[in-house]
C-alpha positions as CSV (number, residue, x, y, z in Angstrom):
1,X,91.9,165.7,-58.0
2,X,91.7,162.5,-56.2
3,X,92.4,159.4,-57.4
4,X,89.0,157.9,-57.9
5,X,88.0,161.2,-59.9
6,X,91.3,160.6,-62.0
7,X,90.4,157.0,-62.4
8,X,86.9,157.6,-63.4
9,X,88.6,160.6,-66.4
10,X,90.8,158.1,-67.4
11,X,88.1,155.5,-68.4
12,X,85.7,158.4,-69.6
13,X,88.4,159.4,-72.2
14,X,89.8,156.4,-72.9
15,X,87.5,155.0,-75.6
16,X,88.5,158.6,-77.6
17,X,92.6,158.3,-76.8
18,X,94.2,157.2,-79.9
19,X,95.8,153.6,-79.1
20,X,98.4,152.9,-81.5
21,X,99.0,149.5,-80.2
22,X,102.9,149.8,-79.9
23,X,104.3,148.2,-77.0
24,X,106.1,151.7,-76.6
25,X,102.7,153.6,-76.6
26,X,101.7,156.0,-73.4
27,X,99.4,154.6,-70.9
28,X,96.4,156.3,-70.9
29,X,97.2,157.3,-67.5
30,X,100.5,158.4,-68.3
31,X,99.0,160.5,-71.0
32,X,96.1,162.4,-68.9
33,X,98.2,162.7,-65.8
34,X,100.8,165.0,-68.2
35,X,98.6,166.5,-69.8
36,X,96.6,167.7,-66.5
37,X,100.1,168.7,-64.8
38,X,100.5,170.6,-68.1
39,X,97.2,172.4,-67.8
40,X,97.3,172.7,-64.2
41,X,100.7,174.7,-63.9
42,X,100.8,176.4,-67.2
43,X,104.1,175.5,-67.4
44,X,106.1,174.5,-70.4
45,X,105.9,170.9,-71.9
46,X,110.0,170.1,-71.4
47,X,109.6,170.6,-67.7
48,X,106.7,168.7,-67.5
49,X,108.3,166.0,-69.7
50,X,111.2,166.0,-67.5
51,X,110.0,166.3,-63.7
52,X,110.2,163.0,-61.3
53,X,106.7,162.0,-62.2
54,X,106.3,161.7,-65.9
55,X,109.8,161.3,-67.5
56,X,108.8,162.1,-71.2
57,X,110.4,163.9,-74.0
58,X,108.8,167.1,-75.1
59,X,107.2,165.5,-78.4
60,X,105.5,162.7,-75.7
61,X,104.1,165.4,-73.5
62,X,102.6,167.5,-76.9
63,X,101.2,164.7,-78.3
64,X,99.5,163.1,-75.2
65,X,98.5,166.9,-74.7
66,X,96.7,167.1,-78.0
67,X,95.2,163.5,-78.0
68,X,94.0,164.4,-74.4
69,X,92.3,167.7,-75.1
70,X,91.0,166.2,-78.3
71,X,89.2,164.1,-76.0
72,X,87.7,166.5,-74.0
73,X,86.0,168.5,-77.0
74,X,84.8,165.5,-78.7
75,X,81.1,166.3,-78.8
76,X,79.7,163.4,-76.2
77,X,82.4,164.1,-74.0
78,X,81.3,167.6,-73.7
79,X,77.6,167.6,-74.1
80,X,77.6,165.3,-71.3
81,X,79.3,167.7,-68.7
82,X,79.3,170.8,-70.7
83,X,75.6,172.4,-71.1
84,X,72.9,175.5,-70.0
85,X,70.3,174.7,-68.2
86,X,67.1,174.9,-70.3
87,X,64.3,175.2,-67.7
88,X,64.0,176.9,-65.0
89,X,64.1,174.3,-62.7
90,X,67.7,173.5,-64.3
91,X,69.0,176.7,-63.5
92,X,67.6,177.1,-60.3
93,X,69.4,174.6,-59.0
94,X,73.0,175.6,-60.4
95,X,71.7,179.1,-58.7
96,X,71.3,176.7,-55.2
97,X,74.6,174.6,-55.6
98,X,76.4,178.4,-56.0
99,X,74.9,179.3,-53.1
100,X,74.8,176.4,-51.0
101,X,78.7,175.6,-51.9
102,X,80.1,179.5,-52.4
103,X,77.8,181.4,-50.8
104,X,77.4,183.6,-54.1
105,X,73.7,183.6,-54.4
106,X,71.7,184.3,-57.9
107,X,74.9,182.4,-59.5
108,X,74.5,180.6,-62.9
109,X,77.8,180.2,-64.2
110,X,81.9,181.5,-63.4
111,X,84.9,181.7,-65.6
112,X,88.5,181.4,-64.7
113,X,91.0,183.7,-66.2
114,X,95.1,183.7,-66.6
115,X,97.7,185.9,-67.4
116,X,99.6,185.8,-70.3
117,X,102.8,187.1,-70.2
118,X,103.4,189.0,-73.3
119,X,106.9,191.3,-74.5
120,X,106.0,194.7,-73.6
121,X,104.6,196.4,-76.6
122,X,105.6,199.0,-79.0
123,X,102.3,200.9,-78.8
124,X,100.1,201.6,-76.1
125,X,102.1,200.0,-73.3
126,X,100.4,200.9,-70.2
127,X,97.1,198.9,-71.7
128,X,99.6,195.5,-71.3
129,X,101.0,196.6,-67.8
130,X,99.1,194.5,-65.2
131,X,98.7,194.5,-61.2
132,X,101.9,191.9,-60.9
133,X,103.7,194.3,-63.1
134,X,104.6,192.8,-66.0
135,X,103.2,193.2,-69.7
136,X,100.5,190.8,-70.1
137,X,96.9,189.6,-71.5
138,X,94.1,189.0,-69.6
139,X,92.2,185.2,-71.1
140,X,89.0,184.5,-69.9
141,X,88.0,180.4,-70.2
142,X,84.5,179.9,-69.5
143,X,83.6,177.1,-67.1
């Protein structure tokens, strides 16, 4: 993410960011920038809290995490980057950008999955074992 992109999230979200006012409140920087390292690493929110670039206490890092992605799904915010293609025109140009960027031609749409570790499981075990070899589940997140 460069800094002009993060810049340019940081004003999109910030009129949705709950400001409390406080002279102790996050920066709305400070809140996006944890709650994308959060996000981005999958890791848990004390580490991120804790590392060299944030210094935050868990409940800082949860919070600026739920105000952040309650930003994200507020309705403008998503039906202004989040949306299909109604004509065929519209689609034909996502298929071009996939094909043009990617090379994967005939392309309308990707989604990103993760592995969730899981303990292994009482009952049908082998269904939870995965290529990395440990128990896990497979989420899908549609982008």
């Amino acid at each position: 993410l460069t800094k002009p992109l993060f810049e340019q999230l940081c004003d999109e979200l910030a009129p949705y960011l709950i400001d409390t006012r406080r002279c102790t409140a996050l920066r709305i920087e400070c809140k996006v920038l944890a709650s994308l390292s959060l996000l981005a690493t999958g890791s848990y929110q004390k580490p991120i809290g804790m590392s060299y670039v944030h210094w935050l206490s868990q409940p800082s890092v949860s919070r600026a995490l739920r105000d952040v992605v309650d930003a994200l799904n507020h309705p403008e915010i998503l039906s202004r980057h989040i949306y299909f293609p109604r004509s065929l025109e519209g689609r034909q140009a996502i298929m071009d950008g996939f094909s043009r960027k990617f090379g994967f031609p005939n392309c309308l749409g990707c989604i990103d999955c993760t592995h969730v570790a899981l303990v292994k499981p009482k009952k049908q075990e082998e269904r939870f074992f995965n290529r990395k070899h440990y128990h896990s589940r497979n989420r899908a997140n549609n982008l």
